[in-house]
MOPAC internal coordinates of N, CA, C and O (Angstrom, degrees):
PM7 1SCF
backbone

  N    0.0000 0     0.00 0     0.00 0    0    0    0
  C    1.4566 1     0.00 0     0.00 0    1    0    0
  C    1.5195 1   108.40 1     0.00 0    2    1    0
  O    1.2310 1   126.20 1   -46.43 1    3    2    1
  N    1.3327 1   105.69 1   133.57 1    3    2    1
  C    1.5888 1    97.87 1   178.23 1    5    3    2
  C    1.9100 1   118.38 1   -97.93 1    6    5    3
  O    1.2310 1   127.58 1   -37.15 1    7    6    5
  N    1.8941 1   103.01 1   142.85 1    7    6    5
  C    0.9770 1   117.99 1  -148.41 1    9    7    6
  C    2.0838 1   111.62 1   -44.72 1   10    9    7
  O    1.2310 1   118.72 1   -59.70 1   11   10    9
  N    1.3014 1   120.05 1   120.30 1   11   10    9
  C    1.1013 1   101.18 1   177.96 1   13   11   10
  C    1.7148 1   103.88 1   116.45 1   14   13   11
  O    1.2310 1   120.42 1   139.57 1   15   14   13
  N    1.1742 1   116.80 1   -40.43 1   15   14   13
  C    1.3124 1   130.97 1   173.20 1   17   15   14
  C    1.5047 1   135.19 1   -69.02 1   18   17   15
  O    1.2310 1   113.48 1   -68.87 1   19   18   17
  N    1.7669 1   129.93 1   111.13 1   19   18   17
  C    1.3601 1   113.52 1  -140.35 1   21   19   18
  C    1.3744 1    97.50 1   -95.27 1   22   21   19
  O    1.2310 1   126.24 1   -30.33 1   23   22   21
  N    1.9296 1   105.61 1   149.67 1   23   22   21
  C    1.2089 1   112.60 1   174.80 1   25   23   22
  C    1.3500 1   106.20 1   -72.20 1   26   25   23
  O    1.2310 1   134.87 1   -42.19 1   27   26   25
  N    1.9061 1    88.83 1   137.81 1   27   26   25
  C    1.7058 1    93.81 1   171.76 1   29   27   26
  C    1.5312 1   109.27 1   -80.59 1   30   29   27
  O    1.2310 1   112.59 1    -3.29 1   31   30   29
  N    0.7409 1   131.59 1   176.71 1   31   30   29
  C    1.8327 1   154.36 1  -154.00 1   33   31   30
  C    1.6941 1    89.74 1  -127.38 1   34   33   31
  O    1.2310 1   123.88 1   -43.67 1   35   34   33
  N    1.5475 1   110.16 1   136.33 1   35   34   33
  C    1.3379 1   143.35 1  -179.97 1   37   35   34
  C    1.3712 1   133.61 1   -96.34 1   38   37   35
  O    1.2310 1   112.39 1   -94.97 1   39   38   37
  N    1.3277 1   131.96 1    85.03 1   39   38   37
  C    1.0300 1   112.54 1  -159.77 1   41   39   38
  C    1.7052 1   122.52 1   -88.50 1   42   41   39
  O    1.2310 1   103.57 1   -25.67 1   43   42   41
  N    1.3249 1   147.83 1   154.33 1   43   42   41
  C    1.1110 1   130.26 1  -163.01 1   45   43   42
  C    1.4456 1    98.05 1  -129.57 1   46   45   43
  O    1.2310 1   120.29 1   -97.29 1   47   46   45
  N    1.2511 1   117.05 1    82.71 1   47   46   45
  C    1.9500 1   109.80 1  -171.03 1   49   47   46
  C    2.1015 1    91.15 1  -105.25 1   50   49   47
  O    1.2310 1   130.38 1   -33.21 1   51   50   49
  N    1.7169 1    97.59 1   146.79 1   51   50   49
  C    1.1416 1   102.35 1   179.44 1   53   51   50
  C    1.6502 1    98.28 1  -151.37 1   54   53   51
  O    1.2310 1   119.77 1   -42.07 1   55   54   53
  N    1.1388 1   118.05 1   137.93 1   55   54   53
  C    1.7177 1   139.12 1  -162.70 1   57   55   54
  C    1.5172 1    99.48 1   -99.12 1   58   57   55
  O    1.2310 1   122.07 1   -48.21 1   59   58   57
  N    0.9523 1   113.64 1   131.79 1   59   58   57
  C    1.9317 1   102.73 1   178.10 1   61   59   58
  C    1.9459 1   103.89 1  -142.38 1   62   61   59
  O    1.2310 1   115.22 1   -96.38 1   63   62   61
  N    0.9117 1   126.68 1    83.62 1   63   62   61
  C    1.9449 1   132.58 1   158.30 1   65   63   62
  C    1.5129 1   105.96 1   -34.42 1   66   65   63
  O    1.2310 1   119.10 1   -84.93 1   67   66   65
  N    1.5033 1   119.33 1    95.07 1   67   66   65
  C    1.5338 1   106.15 1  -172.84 1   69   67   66
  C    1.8403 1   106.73 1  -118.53 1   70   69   67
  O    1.2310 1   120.67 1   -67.30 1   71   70   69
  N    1.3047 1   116.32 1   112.70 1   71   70   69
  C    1.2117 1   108.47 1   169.39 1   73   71   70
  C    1.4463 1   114.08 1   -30.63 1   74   73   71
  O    1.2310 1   127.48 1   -22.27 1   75   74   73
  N    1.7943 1   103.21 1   157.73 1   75   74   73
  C    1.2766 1   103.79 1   174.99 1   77   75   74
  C    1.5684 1   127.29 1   -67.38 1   78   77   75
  O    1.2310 1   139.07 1   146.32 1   79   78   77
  N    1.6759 1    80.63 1   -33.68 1   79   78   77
  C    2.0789 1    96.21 1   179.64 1   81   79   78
  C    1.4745 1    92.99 1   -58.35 1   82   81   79
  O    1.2310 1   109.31 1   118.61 1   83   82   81
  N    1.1936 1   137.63 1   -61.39 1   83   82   81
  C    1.3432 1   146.98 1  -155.41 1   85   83   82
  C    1.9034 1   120.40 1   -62.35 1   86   85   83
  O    1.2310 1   126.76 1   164.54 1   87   86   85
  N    1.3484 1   104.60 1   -15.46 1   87   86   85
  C    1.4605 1   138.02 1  -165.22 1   89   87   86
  C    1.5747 1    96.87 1   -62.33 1   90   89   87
  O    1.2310 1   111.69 1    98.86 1   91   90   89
  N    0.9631 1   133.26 1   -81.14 1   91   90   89
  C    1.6979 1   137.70 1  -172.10 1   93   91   90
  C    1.4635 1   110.96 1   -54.42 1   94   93   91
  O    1.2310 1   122.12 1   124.20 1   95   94   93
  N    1.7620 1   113.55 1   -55.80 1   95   94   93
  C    1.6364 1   105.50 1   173.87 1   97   95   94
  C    1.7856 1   116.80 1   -52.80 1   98   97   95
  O    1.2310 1   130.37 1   137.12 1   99   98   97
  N    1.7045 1    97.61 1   -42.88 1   99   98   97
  C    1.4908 1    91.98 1  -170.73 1  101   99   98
  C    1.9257 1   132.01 1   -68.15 1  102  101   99
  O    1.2310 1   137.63 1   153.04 1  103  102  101
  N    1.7966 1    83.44 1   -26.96 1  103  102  101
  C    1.9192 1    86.46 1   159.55 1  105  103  102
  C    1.1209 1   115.75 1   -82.44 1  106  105  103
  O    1.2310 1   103.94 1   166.68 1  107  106  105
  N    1.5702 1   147.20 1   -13.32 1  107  106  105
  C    1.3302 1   148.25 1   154.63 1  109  107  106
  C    1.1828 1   107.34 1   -26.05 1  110  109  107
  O    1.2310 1   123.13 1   122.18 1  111  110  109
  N    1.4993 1   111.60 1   -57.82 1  111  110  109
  C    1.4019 1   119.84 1  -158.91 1  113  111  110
  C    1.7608 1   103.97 1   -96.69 1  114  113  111
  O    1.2310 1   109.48 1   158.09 1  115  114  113
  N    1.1066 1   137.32 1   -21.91 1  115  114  113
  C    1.2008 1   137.45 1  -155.80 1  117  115  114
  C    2.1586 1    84.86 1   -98.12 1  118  117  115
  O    1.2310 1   111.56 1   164.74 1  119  118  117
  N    1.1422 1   133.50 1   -15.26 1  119  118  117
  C    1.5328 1   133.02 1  -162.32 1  121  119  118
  C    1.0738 1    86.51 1   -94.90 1  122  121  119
  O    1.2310 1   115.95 1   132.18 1  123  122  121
  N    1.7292 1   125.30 1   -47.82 1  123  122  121
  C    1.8310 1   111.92 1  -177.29 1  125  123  122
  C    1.0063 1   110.40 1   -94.44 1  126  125  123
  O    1.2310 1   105.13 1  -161.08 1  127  126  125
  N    1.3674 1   145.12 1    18.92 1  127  126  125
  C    0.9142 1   155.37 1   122.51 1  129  127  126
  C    1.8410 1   110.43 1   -40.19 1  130  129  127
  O    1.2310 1   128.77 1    91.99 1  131  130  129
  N    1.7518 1   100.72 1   -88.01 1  131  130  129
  C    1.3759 1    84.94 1   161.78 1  133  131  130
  C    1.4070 1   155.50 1   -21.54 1  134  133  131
  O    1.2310 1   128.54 1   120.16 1  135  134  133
  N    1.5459 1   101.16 1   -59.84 1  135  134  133
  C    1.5479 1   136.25 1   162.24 1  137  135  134
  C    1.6205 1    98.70 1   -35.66 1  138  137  135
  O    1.2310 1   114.20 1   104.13 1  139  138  137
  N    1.3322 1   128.59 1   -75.87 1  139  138  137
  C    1.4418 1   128.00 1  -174.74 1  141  139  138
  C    1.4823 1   111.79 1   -50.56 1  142  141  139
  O    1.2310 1   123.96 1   113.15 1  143  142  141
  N    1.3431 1   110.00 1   -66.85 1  143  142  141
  C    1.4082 1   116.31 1   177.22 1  145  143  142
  C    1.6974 1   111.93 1   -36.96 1  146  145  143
  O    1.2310 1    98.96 1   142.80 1  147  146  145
  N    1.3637 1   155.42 1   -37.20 1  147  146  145
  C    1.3323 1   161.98 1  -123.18 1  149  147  146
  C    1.2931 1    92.62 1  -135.56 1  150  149  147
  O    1.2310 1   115.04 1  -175.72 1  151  150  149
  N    1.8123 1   127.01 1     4.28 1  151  150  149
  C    1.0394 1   124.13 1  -179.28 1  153  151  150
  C    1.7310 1   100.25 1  -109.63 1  154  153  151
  O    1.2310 1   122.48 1   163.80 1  155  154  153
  N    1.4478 1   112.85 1   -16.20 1  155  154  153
  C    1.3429 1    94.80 1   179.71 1  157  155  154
  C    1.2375 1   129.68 1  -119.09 1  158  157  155
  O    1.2310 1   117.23 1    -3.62 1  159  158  157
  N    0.9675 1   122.88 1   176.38 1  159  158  157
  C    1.7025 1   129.85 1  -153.72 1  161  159  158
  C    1.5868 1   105.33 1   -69.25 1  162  161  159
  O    1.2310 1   117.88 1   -63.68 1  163  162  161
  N    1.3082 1   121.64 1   116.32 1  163  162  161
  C    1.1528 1   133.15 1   148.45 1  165  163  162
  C    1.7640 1   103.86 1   122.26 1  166  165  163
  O    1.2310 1   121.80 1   177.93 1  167  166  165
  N    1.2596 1   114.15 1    -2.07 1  167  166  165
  C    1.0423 1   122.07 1   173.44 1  169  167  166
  C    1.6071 1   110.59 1   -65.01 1  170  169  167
  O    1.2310 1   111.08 1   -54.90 1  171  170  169
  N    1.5537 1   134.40 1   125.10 1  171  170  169
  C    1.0678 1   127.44 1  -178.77 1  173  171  170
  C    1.4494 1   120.98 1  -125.41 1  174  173  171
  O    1.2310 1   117.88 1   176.81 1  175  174  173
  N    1.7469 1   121.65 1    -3.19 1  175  174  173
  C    1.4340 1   104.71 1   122.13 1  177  175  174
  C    1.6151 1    88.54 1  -176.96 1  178  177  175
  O    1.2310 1   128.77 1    -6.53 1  179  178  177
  N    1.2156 1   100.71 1   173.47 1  179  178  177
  C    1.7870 1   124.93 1  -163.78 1  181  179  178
  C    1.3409 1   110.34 1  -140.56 1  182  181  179
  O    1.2310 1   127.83 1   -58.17 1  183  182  181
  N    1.5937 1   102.52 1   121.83 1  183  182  181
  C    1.3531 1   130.27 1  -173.63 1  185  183  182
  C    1.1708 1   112.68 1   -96.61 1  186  185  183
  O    1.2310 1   113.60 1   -29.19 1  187  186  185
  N    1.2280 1   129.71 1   150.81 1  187  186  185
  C    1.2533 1   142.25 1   159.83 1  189  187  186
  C    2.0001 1   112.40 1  -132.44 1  190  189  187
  O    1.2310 1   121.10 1   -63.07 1  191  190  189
  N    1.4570 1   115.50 1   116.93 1  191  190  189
  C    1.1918 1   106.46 1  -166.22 1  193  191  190
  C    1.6157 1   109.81 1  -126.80 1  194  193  191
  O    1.2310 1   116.83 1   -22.20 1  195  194  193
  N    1.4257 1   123.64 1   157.80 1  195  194  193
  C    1.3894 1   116.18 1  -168.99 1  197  195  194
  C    1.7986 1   112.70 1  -123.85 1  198  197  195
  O    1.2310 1   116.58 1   -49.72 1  199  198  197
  N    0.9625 1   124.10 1   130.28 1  199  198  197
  C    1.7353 1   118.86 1   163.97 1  201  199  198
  C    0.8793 1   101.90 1  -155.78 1  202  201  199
  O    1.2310 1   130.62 1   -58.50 1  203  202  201
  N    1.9144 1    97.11 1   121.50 1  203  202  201
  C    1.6473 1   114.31 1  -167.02 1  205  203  202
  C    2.0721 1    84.35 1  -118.89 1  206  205  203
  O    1.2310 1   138.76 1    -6.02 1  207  206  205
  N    1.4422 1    81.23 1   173.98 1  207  206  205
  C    1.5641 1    89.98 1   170.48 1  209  207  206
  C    1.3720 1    91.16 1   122.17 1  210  209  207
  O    1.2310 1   116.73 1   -43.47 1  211  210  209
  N    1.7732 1   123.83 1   136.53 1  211  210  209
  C    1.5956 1   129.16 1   169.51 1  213  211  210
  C    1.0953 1   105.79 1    59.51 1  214  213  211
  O    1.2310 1   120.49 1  -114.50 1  215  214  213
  N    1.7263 1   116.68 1    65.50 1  215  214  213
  C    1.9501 1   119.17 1   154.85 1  217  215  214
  C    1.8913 1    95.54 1    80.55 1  218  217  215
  O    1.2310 1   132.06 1    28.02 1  219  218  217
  N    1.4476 1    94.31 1  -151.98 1  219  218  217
  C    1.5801 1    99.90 1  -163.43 1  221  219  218
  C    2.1131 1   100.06 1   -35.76 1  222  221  219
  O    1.2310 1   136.90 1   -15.49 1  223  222  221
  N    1.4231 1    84.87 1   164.51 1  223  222  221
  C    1.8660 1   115.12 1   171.94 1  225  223  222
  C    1.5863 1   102.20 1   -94.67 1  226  225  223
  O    1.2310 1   123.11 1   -38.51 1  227  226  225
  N    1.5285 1   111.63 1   141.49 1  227  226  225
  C    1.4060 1   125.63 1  -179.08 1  229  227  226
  C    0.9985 1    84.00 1  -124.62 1  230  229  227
  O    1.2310 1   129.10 1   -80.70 1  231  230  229
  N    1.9453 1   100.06 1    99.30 1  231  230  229
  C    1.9874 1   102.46 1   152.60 1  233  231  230
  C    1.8150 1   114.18 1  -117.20 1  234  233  231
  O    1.2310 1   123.13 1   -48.10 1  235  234  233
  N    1.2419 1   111.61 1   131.90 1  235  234  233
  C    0.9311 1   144.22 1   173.09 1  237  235  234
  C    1.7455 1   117.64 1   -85.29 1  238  237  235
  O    1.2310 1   130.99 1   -59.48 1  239  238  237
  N    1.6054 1    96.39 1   120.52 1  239  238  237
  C    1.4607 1    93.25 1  -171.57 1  241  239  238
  C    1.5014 1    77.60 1  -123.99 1  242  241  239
  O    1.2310 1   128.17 1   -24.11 1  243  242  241
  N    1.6423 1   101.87 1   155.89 1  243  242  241
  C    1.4107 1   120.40 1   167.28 1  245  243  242
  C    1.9025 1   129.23 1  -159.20 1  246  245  243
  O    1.2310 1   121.97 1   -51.05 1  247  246  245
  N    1.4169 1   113.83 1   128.95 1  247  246  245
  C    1.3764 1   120.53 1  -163.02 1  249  247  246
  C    1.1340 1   121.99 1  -126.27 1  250  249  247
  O    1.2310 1   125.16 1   -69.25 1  251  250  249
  N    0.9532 1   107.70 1   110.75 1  251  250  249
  C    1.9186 1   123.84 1  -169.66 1  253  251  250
  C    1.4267 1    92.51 1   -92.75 1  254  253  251
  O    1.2310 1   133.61 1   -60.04 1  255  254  253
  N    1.5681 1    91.30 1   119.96 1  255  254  253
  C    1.5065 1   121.38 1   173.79 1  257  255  254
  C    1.8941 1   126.13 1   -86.10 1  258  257  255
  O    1.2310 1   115.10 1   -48.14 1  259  258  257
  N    0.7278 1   126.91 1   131.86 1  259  258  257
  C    1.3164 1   108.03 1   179.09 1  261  259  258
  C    2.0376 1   111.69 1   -59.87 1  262  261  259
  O    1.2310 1   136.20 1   122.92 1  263  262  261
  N    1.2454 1    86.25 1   -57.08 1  263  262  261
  C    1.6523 1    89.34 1   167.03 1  265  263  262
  C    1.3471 1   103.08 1  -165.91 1  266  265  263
  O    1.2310 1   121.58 1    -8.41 1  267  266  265
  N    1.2724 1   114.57 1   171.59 1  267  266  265
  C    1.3634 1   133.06 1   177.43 1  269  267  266
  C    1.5685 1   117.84 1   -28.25 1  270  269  267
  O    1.2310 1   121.55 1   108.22 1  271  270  269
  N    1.1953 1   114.65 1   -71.78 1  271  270  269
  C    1.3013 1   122.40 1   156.59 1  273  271  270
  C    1.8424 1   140.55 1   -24.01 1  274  273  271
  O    1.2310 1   124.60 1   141.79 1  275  274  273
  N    1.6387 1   108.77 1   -38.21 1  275  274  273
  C    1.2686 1   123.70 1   152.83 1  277  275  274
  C    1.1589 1   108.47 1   -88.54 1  278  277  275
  O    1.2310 1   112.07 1   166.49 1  279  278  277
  N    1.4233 1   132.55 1   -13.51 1  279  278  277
  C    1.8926 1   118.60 1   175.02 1  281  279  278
  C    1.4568 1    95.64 1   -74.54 1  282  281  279
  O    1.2310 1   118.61 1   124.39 1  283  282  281
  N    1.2601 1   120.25 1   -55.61 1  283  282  281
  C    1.3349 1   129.08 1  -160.11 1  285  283  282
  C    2.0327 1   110.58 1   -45.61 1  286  285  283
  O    1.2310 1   129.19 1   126.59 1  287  286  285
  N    1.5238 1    99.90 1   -53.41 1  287  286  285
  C    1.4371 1   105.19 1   179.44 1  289  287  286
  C    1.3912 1   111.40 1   -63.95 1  290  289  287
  O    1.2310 1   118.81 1   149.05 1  291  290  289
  N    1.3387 1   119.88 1   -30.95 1  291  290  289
  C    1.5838 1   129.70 1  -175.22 1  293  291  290
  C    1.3343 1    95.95 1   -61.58 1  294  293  291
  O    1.2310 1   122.85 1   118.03 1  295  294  293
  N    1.4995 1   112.15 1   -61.97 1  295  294  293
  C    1.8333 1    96.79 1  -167.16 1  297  295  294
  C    1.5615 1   102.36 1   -85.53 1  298  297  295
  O    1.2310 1   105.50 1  -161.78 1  299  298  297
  N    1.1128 1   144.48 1    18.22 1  299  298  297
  C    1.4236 1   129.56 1   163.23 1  301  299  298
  C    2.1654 1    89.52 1   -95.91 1  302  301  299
  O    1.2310 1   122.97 1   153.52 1  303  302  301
  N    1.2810 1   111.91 1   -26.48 1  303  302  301
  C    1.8967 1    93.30 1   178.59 1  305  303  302
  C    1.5700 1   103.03 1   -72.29 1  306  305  303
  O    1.2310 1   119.58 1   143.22 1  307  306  305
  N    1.4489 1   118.41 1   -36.78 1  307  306  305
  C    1.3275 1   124.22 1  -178.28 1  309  307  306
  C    1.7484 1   119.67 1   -53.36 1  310  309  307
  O    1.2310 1   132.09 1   138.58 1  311  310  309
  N    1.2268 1    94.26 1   -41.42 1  311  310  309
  C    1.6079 1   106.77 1  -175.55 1  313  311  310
  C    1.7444 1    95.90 1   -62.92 1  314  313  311
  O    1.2310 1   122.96 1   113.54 1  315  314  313
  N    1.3443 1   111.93 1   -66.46 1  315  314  313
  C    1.2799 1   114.83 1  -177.62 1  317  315  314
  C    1.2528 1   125.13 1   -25.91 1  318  317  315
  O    1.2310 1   130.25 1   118.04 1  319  318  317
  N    1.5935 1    97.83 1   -61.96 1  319  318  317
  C    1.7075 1    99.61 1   177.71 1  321  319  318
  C    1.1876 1   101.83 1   -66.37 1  322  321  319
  O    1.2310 1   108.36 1   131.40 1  323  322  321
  N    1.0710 1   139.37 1   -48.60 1  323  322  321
  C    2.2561 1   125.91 1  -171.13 1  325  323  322
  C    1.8798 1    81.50 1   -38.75 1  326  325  323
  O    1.2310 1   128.85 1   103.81 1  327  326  325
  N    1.7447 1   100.55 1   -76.19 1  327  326  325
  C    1.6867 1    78.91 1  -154.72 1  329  327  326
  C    1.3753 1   117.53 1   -69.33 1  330  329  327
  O    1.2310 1   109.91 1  -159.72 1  331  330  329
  N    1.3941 1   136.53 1    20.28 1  331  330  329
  C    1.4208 1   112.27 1   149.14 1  333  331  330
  C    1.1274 1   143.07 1   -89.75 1  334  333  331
  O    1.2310 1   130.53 1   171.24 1  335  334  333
  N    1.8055 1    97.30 1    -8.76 1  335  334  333
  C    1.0701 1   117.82 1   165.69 1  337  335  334
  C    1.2726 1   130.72 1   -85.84 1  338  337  335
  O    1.2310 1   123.14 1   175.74 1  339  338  337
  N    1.5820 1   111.59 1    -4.26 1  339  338  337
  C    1.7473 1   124.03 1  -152.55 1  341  339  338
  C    1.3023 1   125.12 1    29.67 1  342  341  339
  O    1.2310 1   130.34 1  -128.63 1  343  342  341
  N    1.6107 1    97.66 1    51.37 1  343  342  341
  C    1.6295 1   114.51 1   151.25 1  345  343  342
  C    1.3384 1   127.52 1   -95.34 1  346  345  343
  O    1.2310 1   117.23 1   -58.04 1  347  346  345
  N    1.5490 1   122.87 1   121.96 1  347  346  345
  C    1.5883 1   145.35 1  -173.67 1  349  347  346
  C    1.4185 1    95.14 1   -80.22 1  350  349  347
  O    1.2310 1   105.93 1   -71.70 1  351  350  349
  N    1.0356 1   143.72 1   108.30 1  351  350  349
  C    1.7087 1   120.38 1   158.20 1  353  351  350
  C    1.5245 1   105.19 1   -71.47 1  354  353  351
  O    1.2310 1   115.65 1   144.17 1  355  354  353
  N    1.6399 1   125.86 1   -35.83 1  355  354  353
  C    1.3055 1   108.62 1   177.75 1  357  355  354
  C    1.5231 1   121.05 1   -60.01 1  358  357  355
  O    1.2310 1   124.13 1   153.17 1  359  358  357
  N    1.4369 1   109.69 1   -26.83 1  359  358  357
  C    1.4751 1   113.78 1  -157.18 1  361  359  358
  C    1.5956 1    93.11 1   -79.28 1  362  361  359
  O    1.2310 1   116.87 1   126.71 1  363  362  361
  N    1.6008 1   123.55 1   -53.29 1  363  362  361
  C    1.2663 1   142.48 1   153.84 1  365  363  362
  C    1.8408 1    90.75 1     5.60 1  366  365  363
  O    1.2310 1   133.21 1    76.57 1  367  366  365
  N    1.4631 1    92.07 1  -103.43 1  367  366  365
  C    1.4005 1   129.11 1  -171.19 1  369  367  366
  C    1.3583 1   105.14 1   -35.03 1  370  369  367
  O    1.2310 1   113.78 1   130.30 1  371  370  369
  N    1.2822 1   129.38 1   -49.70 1  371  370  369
  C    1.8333 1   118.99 1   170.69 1  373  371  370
  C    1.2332 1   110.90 1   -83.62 1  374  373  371
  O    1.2310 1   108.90 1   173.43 1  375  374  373
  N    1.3061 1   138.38 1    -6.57 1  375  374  373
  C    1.8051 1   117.97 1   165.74 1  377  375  374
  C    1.4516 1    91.53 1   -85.81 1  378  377  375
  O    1.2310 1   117.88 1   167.67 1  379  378  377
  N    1.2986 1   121.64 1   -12.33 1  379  378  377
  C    1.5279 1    87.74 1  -169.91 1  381  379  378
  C    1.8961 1   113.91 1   -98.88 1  382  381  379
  O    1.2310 1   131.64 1  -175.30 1  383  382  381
  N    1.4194 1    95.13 1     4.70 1  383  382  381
  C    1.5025 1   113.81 1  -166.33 1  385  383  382
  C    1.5150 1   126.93 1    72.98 1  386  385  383
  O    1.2310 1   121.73 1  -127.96 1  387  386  385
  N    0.8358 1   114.30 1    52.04 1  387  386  385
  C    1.3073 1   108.05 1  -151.16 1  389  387  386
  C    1.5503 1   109.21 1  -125.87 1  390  389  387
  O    1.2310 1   108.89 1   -71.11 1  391  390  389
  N    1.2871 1   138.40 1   108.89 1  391  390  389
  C    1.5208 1   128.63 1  -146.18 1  393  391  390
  C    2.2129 1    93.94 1  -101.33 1  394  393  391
  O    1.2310 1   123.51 1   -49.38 1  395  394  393
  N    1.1553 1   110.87 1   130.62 1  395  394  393
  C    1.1936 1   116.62 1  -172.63 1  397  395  394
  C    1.5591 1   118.53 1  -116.88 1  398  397  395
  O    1.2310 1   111.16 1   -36.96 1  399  398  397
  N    1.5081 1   134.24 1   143.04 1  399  398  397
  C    1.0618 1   126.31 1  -165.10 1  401  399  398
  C    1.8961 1    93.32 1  -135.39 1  402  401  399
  O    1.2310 1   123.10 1   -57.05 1  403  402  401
  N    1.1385 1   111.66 1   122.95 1  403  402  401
  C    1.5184 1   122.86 1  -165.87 1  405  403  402
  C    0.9743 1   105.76 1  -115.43 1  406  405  403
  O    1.2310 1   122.61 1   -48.81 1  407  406  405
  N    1.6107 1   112.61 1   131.19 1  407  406  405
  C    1.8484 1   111.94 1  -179.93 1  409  407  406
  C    1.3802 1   113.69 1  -149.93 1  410  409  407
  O    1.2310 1   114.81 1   -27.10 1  411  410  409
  N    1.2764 1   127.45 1   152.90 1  411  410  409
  C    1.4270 1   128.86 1   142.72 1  413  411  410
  C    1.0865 1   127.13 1  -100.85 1  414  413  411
  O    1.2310 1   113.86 1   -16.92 1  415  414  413
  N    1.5087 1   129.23 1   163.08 1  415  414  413
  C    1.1448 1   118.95 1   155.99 1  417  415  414
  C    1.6163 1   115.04 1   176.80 1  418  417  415
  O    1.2310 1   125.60 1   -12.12 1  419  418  417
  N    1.4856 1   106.84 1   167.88 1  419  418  417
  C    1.3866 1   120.13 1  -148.93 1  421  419  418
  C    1.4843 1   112.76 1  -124.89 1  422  421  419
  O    1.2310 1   121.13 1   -33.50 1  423  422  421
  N    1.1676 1   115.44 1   146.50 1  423  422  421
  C    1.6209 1   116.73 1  -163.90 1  425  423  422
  C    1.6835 1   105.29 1   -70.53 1  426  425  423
  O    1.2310 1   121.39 1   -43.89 1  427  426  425
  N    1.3051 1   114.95 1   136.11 1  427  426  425
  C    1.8484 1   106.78 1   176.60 1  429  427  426
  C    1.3321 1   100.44 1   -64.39 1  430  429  427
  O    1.2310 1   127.40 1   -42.38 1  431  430  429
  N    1.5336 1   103.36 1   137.62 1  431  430  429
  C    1.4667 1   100.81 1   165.14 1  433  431  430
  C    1.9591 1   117.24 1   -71.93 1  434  433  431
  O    1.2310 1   120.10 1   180.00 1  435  434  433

């Protein structure tokens, strides 16, 4: 970043199709998920969103980053805990059927 120049802010939006059977385990995990995330630095706030209606639930989670730099440490603490915990989010996400759409992204200048 050049000196003087403001960090842009990161956004972390992700789309998730969740069976109905699949509905209660998968916000279990997506709240401490949350829960951790809202613990670290630069995070400036975390969504969790719902649209039901016609078969699977479309929930939408989303995390405003301060900038790149605090996303970056967030998902290297995040990774950590999966593996100390020996949590897969991919593996997660296909037993539970659940089709996922993963994104970042950044405000146009």
């Amino acid at each position: 970043m050049q000196a003087g120049a403001e960090a842009m802010p990161v956004f972390k939006i992700d789309r998730f199709a969740v069976p109905p059977a699949a509905r209660e385990e998968f916000l279990g995990r997506v709240r401490a998920i949350r829960d951790f995330l809202d613990t670290q630095p630069g995070c400036r706030q975390n969504l969790i969103l719902e649209q039901t209606g016609g078969g699977d639930t479309a929930i939408l989670t989303i995390v405003e980053w301060q900038d790149a730099e605090s996303f970056g440490k967030a998902k290297a603490a995040a990774a950590a805990r999966y593996q100390a915990t020996g949590f897969d989010p991919g593996d997660f996400i296909a037993r539970l059927g659940i089709r996922a759409e993963i994104a970042n992204f950044g405000p146009l200048a």
